[in-house]
Each structure stands twice: as C-alpha cells, then as structure tokens.
CHARMM-style PDB file with segment names, atoms N, HN, CA, C and O in Angstrom:
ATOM      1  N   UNK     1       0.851  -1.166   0.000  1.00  0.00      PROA
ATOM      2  CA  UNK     1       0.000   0.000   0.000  1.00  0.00      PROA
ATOM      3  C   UNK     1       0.902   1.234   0.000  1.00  0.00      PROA
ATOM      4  O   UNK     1       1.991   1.197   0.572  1.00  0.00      PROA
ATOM      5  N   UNK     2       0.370   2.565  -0.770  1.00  0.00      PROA
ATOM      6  HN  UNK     2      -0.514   2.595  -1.235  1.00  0.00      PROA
ATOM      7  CA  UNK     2       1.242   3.064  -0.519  1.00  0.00      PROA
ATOM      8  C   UNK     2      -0.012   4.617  -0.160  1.00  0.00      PROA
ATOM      9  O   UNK     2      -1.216   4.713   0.080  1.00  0.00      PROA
ATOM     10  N   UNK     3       1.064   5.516  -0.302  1.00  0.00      PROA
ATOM     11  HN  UNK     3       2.041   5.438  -0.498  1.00  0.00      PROA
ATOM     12  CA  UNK     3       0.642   6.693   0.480  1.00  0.00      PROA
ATOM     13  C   UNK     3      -0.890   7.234  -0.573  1.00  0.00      PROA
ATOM     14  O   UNK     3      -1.726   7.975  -0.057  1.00  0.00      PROA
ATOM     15  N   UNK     4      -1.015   6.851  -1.702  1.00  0.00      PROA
ATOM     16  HN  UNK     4      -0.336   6.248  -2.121  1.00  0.00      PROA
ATOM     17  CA  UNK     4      -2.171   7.205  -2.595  1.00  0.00      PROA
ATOM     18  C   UNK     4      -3.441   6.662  -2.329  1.00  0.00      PROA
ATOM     19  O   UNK     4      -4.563   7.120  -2.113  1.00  0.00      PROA
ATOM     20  N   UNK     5      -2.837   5.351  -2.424  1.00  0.00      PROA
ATOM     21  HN  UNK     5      -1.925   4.980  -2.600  1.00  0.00      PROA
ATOM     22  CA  UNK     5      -4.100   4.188  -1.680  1.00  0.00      PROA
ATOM     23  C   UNK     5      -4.407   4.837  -0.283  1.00  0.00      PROA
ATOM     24  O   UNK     5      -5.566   5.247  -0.215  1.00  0.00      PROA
ATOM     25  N   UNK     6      -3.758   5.004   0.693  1.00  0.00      PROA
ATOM     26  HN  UNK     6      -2.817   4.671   0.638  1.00  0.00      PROA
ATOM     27  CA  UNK     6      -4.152   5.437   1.813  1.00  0.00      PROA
ATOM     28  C   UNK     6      -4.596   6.583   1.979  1.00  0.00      PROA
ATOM     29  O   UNK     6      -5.517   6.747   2.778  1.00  0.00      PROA
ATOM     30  N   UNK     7      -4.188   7.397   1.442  1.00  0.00      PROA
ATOM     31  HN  UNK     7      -3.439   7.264   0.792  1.00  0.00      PROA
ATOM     32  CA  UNK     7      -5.567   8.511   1.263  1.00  0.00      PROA
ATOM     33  C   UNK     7      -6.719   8.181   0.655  1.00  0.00      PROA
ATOM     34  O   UNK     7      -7.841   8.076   1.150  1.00  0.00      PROA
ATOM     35  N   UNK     8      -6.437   8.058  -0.220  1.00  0.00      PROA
ATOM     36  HN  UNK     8      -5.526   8.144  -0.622  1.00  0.00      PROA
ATOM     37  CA  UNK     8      -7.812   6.917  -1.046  1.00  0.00      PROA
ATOM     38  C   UNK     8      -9.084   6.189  -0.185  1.00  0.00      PROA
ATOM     39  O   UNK     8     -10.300   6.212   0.001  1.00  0.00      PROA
ATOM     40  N   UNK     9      -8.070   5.659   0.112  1.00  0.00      PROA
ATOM     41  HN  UNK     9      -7.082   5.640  -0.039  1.00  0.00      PROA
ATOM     42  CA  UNK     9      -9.026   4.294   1.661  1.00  0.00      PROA
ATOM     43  C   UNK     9      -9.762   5.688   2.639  1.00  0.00      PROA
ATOM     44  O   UNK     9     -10.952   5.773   2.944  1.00  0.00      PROA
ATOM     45  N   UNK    10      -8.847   6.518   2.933  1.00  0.00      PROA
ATOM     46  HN  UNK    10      -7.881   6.449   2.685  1.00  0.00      PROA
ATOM     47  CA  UNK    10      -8.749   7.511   4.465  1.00  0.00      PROA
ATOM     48  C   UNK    10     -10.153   8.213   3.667  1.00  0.00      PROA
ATOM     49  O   UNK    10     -11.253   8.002   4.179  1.00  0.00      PROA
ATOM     50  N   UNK    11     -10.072   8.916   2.603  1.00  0.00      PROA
ATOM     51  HN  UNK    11      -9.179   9.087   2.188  1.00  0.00      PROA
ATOM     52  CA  UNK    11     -11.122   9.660   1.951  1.00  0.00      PROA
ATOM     53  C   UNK    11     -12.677   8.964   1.887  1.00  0.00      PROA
ATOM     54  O   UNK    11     -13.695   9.398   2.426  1.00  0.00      PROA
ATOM     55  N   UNK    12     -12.536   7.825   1.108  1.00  0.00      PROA
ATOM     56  HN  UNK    12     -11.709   7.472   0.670  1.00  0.00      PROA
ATOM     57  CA  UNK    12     -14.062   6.809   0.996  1.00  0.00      PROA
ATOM     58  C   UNK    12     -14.451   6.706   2.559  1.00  0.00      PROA
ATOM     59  O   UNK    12     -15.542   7.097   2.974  1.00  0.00      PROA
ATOM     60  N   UNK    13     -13.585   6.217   3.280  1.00  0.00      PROA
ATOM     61  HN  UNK    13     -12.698   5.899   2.943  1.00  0.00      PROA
ATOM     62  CA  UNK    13     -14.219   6.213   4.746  1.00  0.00      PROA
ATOM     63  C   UNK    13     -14.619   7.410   5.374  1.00  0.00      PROA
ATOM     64  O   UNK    13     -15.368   7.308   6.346  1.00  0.00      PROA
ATOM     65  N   UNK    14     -14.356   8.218   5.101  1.00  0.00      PROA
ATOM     66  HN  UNK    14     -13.748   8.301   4.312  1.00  0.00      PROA
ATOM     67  CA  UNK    14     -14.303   9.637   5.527  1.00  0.00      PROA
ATOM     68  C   UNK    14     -15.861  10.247   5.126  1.00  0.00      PROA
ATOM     69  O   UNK    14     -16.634  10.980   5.744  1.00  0.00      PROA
ATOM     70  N   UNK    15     -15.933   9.592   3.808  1.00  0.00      PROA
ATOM     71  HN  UNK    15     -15.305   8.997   3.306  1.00  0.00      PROA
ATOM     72  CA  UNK    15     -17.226  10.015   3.030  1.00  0.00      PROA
ATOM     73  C   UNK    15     -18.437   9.214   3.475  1.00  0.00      PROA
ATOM     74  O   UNK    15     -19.576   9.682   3.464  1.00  0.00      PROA
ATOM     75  N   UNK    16     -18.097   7.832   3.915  1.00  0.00      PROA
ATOM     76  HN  UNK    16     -17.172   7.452   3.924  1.00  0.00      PROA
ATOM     77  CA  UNK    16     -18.967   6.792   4.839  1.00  0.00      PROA
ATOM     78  C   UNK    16     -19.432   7.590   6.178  1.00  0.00      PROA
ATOM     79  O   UNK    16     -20.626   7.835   6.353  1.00  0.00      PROA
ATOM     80  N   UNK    17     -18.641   7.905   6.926  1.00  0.00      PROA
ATOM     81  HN  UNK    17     -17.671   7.706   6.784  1.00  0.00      PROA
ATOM     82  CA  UNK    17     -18.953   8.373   7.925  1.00  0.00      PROA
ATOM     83  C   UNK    17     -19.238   9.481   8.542  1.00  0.00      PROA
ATOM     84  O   UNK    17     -19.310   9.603   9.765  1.00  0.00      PROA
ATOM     85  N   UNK    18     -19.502  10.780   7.309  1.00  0.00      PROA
ATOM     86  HN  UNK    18     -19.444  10.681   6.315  1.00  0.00      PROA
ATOM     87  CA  UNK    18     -20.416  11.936   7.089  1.00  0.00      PROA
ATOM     88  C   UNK    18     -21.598  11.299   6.621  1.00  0.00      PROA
ATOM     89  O   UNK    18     -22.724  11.702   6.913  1.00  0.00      PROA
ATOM     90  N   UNK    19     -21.400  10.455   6.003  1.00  0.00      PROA
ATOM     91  HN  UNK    19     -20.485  10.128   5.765  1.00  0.00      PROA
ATOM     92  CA  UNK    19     -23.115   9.979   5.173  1.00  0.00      PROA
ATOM     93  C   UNK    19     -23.553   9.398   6.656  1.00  0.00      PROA
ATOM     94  O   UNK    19     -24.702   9.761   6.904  1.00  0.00      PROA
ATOM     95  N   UNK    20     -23.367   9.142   6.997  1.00  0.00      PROA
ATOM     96  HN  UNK    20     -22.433   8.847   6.795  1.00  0.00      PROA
ATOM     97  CA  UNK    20     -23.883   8.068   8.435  1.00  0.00      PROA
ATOM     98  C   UNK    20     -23.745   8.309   9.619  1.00  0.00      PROA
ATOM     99  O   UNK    20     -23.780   7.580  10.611  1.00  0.00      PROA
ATOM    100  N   UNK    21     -23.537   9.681   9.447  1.00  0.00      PROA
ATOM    101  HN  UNK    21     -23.509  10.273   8.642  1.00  0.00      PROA
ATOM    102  CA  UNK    21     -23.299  10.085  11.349  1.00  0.00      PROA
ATOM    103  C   UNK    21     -24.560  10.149  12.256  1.00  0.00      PROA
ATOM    104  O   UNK    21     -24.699   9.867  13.446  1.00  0.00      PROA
ATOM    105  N   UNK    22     -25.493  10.637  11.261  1.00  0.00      PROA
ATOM    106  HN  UNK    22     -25.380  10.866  10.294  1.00  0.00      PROA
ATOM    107  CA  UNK    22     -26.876  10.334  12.645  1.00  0.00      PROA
ATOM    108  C   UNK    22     -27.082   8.804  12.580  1.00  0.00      PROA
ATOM    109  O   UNK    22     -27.527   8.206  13.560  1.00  0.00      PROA
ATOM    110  N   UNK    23     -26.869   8.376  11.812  1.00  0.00      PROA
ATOM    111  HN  UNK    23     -26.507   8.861  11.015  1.00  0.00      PROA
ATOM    112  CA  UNK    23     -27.353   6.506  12.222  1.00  0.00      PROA
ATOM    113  C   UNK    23     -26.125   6.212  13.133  1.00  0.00      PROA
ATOM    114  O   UNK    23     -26.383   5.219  13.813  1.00  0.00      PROA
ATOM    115  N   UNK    24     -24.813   6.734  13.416  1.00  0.00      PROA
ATOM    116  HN  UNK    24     -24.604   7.541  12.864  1.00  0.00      PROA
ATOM    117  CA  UNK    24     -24.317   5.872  14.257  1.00  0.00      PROA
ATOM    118  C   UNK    24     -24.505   6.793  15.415  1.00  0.00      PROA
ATOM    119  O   UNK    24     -24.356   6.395  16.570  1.00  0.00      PROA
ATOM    120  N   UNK    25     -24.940   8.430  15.019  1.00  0.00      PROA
ATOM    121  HN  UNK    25     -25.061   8.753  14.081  1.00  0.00      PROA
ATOM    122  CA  UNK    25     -25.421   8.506  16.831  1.00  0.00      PROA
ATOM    123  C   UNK    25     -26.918   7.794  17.472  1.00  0.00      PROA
ATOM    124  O   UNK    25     -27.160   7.358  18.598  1.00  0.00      PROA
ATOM    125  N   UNK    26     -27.678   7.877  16.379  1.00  0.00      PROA
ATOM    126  HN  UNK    26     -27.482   8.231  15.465  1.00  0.00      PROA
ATOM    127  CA  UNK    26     -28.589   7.023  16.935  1.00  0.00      PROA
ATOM    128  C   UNK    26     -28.361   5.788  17.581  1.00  0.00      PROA
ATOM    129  O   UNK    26     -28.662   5.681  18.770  1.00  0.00      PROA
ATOM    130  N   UNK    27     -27.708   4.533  16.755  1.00  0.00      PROA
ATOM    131  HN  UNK    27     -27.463   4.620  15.790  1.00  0.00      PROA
ATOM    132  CA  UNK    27     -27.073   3.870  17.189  1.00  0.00      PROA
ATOM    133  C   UNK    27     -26.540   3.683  18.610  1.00  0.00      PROA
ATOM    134  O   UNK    27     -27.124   2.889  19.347  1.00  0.00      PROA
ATOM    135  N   UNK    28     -25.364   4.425  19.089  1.00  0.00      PROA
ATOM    136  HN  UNK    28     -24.890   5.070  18.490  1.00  0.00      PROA
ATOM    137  CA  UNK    28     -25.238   4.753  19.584  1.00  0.00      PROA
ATOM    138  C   UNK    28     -26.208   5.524  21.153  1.00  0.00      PROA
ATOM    139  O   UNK    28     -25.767   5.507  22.302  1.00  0.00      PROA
ATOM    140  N   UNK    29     -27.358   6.039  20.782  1.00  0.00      PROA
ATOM    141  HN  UNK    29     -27.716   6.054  19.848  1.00  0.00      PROA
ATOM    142  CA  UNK    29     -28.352   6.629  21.569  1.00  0.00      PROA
ATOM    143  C   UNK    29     -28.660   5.459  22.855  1.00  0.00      PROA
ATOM    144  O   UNK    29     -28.560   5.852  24.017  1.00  0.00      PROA
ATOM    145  N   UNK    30     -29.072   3.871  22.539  1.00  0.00      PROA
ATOM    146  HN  UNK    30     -29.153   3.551  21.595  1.00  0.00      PROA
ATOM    147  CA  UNK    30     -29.243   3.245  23.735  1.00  0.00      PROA
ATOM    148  C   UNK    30     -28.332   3.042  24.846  1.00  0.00      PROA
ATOM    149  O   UNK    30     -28.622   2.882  26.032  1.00  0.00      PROA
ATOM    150  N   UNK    31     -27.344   3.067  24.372  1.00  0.00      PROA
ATOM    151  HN  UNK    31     -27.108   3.198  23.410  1.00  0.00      PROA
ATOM    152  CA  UNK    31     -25.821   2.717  25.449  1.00  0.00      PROA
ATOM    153  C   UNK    31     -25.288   3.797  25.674  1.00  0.00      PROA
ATOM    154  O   UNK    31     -24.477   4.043  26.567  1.00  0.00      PROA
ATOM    155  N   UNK    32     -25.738   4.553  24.827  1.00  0.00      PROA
ATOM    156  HN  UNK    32     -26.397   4.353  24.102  1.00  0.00      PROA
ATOM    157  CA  UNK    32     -24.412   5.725  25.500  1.00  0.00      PROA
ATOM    158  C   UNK    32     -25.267   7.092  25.158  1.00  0.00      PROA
ATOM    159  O   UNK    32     -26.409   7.024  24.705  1.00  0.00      PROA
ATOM    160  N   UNK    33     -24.567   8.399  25.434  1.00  0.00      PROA
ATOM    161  HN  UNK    33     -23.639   8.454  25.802  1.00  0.00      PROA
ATOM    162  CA  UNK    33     -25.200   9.874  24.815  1.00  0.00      PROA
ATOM    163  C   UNK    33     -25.325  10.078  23.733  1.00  0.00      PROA
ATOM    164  O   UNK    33     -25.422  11.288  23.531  1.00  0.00      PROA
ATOM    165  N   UNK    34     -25.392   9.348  22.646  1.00  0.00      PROA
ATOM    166  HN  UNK    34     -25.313   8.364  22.810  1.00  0.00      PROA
ATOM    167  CA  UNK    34     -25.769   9.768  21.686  1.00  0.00      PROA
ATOM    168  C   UNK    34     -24.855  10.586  20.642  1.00  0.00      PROA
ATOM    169  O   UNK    34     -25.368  10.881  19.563  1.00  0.00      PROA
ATOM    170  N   UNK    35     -23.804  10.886  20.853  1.00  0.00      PROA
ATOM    171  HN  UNK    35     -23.387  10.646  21.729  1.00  0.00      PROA
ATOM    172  CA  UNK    35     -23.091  11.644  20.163  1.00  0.00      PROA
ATOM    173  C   UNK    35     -21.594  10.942  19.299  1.00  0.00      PROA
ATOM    174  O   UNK    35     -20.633  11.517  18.788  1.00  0.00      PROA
ATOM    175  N   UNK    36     -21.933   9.483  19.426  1.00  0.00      PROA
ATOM    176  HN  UNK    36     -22.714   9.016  19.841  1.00  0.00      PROA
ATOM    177  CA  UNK    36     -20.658   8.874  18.436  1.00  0.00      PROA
ATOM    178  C   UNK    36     -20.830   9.280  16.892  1.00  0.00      PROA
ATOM    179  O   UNK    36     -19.889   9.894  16.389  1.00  0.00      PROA
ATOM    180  N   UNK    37     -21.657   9.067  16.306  1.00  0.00      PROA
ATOM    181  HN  UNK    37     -22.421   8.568  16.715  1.00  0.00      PROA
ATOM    182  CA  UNK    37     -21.415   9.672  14.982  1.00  0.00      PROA
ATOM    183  C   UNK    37     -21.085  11.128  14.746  1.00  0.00      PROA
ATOM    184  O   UNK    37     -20.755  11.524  13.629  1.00  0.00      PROA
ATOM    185  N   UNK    38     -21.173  11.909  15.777  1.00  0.00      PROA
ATOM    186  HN  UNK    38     -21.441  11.586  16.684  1.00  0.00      PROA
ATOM    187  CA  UNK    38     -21.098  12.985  15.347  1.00  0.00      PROA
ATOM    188  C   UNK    38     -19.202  13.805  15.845  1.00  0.00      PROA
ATOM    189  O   UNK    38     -18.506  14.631  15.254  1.00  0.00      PROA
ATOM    190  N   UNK    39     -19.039  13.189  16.899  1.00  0.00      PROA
ATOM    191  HN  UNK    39     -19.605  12.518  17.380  1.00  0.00      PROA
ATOM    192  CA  UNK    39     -17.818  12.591  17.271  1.00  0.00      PROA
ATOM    193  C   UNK    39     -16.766  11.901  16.332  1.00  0.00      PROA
ATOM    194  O   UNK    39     -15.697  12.478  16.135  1.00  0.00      PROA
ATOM    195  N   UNK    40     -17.066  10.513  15.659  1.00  0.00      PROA
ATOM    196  HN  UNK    40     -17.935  10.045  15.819  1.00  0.00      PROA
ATOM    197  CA  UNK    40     -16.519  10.426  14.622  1.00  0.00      PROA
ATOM    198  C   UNK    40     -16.549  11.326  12.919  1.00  0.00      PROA
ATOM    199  O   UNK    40     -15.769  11.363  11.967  1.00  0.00      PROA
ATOM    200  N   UNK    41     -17.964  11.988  13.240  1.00  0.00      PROA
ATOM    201  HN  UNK    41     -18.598  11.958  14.012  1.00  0.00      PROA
ATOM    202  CA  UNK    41     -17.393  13.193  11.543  1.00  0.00      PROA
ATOM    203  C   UNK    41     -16.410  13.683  12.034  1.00  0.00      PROA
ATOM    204  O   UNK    41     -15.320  13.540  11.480  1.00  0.00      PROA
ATOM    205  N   UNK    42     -16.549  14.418  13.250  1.00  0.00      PROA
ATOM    206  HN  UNK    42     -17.435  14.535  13.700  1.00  0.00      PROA
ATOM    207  CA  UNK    42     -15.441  15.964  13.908  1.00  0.00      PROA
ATOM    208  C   UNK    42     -14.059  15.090  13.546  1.00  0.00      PROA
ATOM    209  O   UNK    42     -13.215  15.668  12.861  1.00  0.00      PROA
ATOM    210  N   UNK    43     -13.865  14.067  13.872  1.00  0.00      PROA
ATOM    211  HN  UNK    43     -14.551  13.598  14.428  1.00  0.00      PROA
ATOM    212  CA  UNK    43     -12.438  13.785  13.938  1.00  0.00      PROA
ATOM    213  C   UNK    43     -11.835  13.345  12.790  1.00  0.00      PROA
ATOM    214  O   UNK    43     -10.652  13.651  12.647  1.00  0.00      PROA
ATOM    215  N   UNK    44     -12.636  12.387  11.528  1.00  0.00      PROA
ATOM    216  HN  UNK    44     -13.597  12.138  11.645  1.00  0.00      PROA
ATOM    217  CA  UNK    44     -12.544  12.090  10.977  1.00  0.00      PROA
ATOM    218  C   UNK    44     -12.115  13.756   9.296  1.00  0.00      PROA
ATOM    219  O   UNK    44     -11.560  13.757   8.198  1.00  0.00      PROA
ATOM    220  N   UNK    45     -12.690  14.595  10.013  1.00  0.00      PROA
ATOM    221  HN  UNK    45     -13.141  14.594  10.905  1.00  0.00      PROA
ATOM    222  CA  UNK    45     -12.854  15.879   9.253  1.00  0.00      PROA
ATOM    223  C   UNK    45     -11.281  16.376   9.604  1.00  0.00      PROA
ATOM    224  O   UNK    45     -10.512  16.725   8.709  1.00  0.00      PROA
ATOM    225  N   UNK    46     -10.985  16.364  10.741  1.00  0.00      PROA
ATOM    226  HN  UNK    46     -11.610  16.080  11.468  1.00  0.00      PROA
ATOM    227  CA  UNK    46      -9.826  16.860  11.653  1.00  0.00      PROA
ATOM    228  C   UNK    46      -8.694  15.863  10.287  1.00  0.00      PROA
ATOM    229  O   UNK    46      -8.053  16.187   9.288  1.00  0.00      PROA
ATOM    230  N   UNK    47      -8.916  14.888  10.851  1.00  0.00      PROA
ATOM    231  HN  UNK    47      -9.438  14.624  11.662  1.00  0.00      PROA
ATOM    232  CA  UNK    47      -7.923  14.186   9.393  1.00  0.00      PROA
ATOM    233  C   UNK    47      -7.600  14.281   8.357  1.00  0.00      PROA
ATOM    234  O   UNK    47      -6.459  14.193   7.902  1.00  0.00      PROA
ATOM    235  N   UNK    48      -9.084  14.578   7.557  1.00  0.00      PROA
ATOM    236  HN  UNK    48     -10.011  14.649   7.926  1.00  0.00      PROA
ATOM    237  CA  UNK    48      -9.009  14.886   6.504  1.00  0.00      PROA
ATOM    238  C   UNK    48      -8.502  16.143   6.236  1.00  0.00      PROA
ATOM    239  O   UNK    48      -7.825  16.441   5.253  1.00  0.00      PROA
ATOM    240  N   UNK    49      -8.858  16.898   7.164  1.00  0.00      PROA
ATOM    241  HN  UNK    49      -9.409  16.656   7.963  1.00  0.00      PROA
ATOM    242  CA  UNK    49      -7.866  18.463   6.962  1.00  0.00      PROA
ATOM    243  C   UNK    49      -5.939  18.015   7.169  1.00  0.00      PROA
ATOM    244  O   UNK    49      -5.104  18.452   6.378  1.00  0.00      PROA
ATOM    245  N   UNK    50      -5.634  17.251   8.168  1.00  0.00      PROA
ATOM    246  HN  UNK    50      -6.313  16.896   8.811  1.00  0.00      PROA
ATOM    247  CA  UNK    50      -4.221  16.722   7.949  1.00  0.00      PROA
ATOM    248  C   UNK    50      -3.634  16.354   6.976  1.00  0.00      PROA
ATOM    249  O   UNK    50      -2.472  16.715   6.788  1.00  0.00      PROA
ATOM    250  N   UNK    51      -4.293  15.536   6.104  1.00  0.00      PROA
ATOM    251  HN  UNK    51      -5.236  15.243   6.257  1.00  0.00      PROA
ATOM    252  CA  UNK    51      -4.138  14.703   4.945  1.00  0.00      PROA
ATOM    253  C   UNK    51      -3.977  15.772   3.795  1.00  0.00      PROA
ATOM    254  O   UNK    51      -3.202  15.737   2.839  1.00  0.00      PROA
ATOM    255  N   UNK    52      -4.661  16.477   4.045  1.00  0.00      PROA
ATOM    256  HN  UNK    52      -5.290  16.505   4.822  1.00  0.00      PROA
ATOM    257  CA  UNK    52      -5.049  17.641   2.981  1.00  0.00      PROA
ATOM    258  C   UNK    52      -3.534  18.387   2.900  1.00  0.00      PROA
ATOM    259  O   UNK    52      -3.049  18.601   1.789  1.00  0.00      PROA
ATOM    260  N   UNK    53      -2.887  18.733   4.000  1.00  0.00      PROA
ATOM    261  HN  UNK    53      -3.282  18.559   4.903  1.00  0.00      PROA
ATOM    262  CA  UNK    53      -1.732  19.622   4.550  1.00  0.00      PROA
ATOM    263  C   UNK    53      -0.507  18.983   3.825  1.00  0.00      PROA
ATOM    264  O   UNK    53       0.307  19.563   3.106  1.00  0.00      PROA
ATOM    265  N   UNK    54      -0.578  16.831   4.388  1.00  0.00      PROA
ATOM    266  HN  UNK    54      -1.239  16.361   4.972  1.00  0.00      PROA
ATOM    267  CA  UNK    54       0.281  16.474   3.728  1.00  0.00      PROA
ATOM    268  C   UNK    54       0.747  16.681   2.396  1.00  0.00      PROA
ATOM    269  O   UNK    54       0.015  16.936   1.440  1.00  0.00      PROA
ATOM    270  N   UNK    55       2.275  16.535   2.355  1.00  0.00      PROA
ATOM    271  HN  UNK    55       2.869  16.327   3.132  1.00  0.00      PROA
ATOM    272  CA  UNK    55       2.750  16.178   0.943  1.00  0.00      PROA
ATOM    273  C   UNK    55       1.963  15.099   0.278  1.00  0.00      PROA
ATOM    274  O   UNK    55       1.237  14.402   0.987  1.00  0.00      PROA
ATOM    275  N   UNK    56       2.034  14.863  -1.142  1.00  0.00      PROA
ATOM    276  HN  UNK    56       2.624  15.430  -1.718  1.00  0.00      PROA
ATOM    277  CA  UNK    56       1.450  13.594  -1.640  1.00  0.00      PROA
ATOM    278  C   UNK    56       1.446  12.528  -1.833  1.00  0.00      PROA
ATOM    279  OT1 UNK    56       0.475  12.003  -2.378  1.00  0.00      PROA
TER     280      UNK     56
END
C-alpha cells in the first residue's frame, strides 16, 4: 500500500462516515449519549484536513 491508496481508503471512509453520522449517533443513543457519529465526523474531518496539509 502506498501513500495514494491510503488517502484513497482515508477519503471513501471519511465520506462513509459523514453519510452516516446520525445513524451511528442514533445507534449509539441506547448505550451511550448519543453523540458517536457525530464525534466520529469531527475527527474524521480533523484528518481529513491533515491529509489535505500532507505532501502527496
């Protein structure tokens, strides 16, 4: 794998888990506060801004 693929991979997941953040806070809603999907966009965004910074 190299550094293309892994942005690659880092990006599609990235795009999974904006599409799906209220289903995994819902999800989320019986066990806990409710706020994992929205928790995972913030951070997952945080990355993607890193990635963005990196060289290519």
């Amino acid at each position: 794998m190299d550094i293309k693929i892994a942005k690659a991979w880092m990006t599609s997941f990235n795009d999974k888990i904006q599409e799906n953040k209220d289903y995994l806070s819902e999800l989320d809603t019986p066990i806990g506060d409710g706020d994992h999907g929205s928790n995972m966009a913030r951070g997952m965004a945080a990355i993607m801004e890193a990635l963005d910074q990196s060289e290519p």
